[in-house]
C-alpha positions in Angstrom: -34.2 -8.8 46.1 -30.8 -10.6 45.3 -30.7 -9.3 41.8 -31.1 -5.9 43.4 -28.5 -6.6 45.6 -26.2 -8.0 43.5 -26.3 -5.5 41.0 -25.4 -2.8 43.4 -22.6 -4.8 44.3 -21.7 -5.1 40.5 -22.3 -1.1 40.1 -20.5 -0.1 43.5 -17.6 -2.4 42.4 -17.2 -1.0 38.7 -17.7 2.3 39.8 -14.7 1.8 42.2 -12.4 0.1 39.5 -13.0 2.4 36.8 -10.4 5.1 37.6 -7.0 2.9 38.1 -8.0 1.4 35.4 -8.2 4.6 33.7 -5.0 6.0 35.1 -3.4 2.6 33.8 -4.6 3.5 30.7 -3.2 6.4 30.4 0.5 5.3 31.3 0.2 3.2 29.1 -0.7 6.0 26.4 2.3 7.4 27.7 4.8 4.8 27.4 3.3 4.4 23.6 4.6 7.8 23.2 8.1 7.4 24.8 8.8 3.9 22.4 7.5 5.6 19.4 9.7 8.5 19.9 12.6 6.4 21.0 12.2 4.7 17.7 12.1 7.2 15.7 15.7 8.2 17.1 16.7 5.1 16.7 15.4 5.0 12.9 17.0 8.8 12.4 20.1 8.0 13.4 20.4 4.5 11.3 19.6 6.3 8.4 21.9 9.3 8.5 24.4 6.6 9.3 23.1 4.8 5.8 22.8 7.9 3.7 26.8 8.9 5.0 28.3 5.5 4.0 26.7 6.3 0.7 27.7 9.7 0.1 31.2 8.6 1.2 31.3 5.6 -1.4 29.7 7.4 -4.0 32.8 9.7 -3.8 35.0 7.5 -3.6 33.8 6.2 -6.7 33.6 9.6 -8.9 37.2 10.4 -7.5 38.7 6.8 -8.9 36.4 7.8 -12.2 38.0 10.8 -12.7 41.1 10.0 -12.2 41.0 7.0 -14.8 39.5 9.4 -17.0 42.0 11.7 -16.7 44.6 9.2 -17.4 43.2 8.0 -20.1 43.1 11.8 -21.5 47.0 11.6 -20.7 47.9 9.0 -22.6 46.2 10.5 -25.9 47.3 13.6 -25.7 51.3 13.5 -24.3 53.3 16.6 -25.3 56.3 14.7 -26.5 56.4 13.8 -30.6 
């Protein structure tokens, strides 16, 4: 008769725990979704950050290229004989 007893007690006691722990469960599904799309922002943002410090450099670079090319071209072919 205890066993009975005591696994009603068990039961009745699961039974009542069951949904805050699934209503916990699903915050915390929810908050899972909020970080993940919080860092995704973040990651978006970092690299369109990265990829315009690299498109700004990398014209930088062509501009000083051609323009030391160009010189270069000058020098060889001046007008004056």
């Amino acid at each position: 008769m205890k066993t009975l007893i005591l696994s009603l007690a068990v039961s009745i006691g699961l039974c009542v725990a069951a949904p805050g722990f699934a209503q916990s469960v699903g915050q915390d599904a929810k908050d899972a979704g909020h970080d993940t799309k919080t860092a995704t922002e973040k990651g978006a943002t970092k690299t369109t950050s990265a990829v315009k410090k690299g498109y700004k450099k990398s014209t930088h670079g062509v501009k000083k290229g051609v323009n030391k090319g160009a010189d270069k071209v000058a020098d060889k072919t001046s007008t004056t004989r």
